[in-house]
C-alpha positions in Angstrom: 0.0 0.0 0.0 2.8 2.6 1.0 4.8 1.7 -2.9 1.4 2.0 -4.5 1.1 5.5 -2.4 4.2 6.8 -3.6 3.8 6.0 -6.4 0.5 7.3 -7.0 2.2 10.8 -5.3 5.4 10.4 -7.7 2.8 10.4 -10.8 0.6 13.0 -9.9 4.4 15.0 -9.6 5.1 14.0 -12.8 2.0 15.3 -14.4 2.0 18.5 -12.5 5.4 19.2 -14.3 4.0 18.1 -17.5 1.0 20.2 -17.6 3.1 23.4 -16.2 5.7 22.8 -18.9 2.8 22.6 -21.5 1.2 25.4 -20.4 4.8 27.6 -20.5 5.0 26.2 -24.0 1.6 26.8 -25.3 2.0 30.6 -24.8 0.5 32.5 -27.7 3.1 34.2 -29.1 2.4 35.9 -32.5 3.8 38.4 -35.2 2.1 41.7 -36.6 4.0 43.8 -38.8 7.6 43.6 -37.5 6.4 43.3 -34.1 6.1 39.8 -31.9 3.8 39.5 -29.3 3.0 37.8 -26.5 -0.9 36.6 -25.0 -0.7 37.4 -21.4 -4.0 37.7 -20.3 -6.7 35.5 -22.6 -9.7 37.1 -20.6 -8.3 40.5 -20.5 -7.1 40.5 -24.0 -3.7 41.7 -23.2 -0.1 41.4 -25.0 3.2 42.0 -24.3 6.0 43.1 -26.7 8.1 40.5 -27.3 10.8 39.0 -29.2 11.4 35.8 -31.8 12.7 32.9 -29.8 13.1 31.1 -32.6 16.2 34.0 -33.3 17.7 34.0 -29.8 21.0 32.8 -29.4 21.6 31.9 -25.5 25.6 31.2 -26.7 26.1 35.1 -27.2 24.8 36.1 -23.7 27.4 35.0 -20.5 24.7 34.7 -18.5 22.6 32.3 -20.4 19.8 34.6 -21.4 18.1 34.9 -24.5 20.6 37.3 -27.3 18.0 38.4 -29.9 18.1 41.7 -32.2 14.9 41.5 -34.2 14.3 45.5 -33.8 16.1 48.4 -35.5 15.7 52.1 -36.4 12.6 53.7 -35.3 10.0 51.2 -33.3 6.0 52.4 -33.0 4.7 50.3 -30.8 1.0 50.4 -31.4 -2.1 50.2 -28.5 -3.6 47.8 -30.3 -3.5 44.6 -32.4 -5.6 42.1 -34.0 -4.7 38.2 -33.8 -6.9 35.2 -35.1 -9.4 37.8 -35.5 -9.6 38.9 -31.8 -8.6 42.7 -30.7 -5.7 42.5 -28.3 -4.7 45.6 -26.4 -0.6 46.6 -25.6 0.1 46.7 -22.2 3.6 46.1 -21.4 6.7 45.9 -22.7 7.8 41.9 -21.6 11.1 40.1 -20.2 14.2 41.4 -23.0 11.8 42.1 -25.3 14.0 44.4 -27.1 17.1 43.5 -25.0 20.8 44.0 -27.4 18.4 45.5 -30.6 22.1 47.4 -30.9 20.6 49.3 -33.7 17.3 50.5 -32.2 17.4 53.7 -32.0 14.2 55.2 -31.1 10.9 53.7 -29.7 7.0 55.5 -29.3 4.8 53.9 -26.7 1.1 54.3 -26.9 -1.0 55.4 -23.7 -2.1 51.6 -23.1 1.3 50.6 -22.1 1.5 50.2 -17.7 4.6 48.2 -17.4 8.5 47.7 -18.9 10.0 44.1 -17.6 13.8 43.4 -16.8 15.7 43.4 -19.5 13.5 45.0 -22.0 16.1 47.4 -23.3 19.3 46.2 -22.5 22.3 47.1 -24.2 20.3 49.2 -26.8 23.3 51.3 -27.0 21.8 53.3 -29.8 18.9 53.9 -28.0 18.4 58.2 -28.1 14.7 58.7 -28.2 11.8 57.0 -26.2 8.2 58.9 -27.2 5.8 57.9 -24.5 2.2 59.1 -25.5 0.7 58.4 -22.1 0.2 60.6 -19.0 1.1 58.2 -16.3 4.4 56.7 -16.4 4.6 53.1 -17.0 5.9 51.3 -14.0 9.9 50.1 -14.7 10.2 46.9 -13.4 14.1 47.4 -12.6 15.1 50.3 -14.1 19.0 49.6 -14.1 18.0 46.1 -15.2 15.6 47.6 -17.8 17.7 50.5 -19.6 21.1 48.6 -18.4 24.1 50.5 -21.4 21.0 52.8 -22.2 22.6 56.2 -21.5 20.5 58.4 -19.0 22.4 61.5 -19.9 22.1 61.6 -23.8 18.8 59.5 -24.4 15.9 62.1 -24.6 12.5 61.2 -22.9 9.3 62.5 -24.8 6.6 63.0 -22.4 2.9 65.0 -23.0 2.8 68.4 -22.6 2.1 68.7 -18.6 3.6 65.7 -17.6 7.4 66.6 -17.5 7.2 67.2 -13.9 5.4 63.3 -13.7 7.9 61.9 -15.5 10.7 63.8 -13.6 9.9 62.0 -10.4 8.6 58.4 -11.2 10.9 55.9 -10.3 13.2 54.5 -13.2 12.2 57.8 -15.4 13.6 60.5 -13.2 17.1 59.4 -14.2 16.9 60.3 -17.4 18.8 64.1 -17.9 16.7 65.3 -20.7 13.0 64.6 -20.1 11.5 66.9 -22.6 7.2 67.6 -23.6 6.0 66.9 -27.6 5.4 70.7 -27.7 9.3 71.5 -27.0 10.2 73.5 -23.4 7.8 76.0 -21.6 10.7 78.7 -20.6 9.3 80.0 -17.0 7.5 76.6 -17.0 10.0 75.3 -14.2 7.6 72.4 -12.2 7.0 71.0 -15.8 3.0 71.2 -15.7 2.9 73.2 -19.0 2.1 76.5 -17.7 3.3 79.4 -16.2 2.7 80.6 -13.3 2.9 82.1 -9.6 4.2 78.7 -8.8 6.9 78.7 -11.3 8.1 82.1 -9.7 8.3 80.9 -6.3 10.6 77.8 -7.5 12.9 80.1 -8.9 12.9 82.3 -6.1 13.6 79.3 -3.8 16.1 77.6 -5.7 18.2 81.5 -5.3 17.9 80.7 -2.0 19.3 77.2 -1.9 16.5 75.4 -1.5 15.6 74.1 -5.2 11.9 72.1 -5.2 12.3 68.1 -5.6 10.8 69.2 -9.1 12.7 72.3 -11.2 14.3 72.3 -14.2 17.0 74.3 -14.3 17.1 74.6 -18.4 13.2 76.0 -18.4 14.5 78.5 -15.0 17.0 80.3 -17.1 14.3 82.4 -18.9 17.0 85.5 -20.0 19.7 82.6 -21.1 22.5 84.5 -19.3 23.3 81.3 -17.8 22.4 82.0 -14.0 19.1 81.5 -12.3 18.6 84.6 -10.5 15.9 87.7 -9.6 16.1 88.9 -13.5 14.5 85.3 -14.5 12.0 85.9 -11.9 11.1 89.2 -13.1 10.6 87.6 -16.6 8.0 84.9 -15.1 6.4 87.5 -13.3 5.6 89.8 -16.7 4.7 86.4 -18.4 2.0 85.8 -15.8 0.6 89.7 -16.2 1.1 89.5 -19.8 -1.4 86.4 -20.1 
């Protein structure tokens, strides 16, 4: 009774492993345009970015992960696609999916993206412009996992107009240097919320006194482009705010 037990317990193991290997296998992975993606959520309708695993070397990658370059150039990521006749909507951008694309060079995200995964743009080198159309910054996984070899001082972040000072401060986006709105920079606008206003003065005002806000940008502060920050640039907000 005790071998028959075991044994019974040993099988039922065995099957468990089967059906969760299946079930890793029988993902829904699918290609539209030049993009592959990924079912995550059946009910839901969701997909994730991802990349051809039938392309991936894991020789190329020291530690054993998945080497794939199926994206170059310019990468528009729609919020939207169609498979098998179903309407699937984008919502992240999954594990390395366009992890060592070494000649990707700049990537729009549509509003219906939530969430990057590790990996997803490492050592995109030529990575220097990501567009993001949505006014809530996705959540970053790991961002130093996520952008790893991306460079946070020369790639430009595109953000909505009004959302600059969002971006500036979410976790994984603030370390980006040059987080910059589709209309081009606000000059008094130094909170990034796409306007200009009492609040902008009292930034720059504070900041002369050492105590710069969590959230000013020094580049939009600088309103005369003498290159100082000082009672002359708050002078210029203030006859911007009468002037409107």
């Amino acid at each position: 009774m005790k071998r028959a037990f075991v044994f019974r317990q040993v099988l039922l193991f065995v099957l468990l492993l089967c059906g969760g290997s299946h079930s890793h296998l029988a993902a829904q992975v699918f290609k539209s345009g030049k993009i592959f993606y990924n079912v995550i959520d059946e009910d839901a309708k969701h997909v994730a970015v991802t990349y051809d695993e039938s392309n991936c070397s894991y020789l190329e990658d020291s530690f054993g992960e998945p080497f794939c370059n199926d994206y170059s150039g310019f990468l528009s990521i729609p919020a939207t696609v169609i498979y098998n006749g179903v309407l699937y909507r984008v919502t992240s951008i999954g594990y390395r999916a366009l992890a060592n694309c070494k000649d990707l060079t700049s990537v729009k995200l549509p509003p219906s993206i939530t969430s990057i995964h590790d990996g997803a743009f490492i050592n995109c080198k030529a990575l220097k412009s990501i567009e993001l159309l949505g006014t809530v910054p996705p959540y970053i996984d790991e961002y130093d996992d996520v952008f790893a070899q991306v460079t946070f001082s020369s790639a430009e972040v595109v953000v909505p107009n009004g959302c600059r000072g969002i971006y500036s401060q979410a976790e994984g986006w603030r370390y980006f240097a040059n987080i910059v709105t589709a209309g081009g920079k606000l000059m008094g606008d130094v909170n990034g919320d796409n306007k200009v206003d009492v609040v902008d003065a009292m930034c720059i005002v504070s900041h002369i006194l050492n105590k710069t806000p969590d959230v000013f940008f020094v580049d939009c502060a600088d309103i005369n482009a003498d290159g100082k920050i000082d009672v002359v640039d708050v002078m210029k907000v203030i006859d911007k705010i009468l002037i409107h």
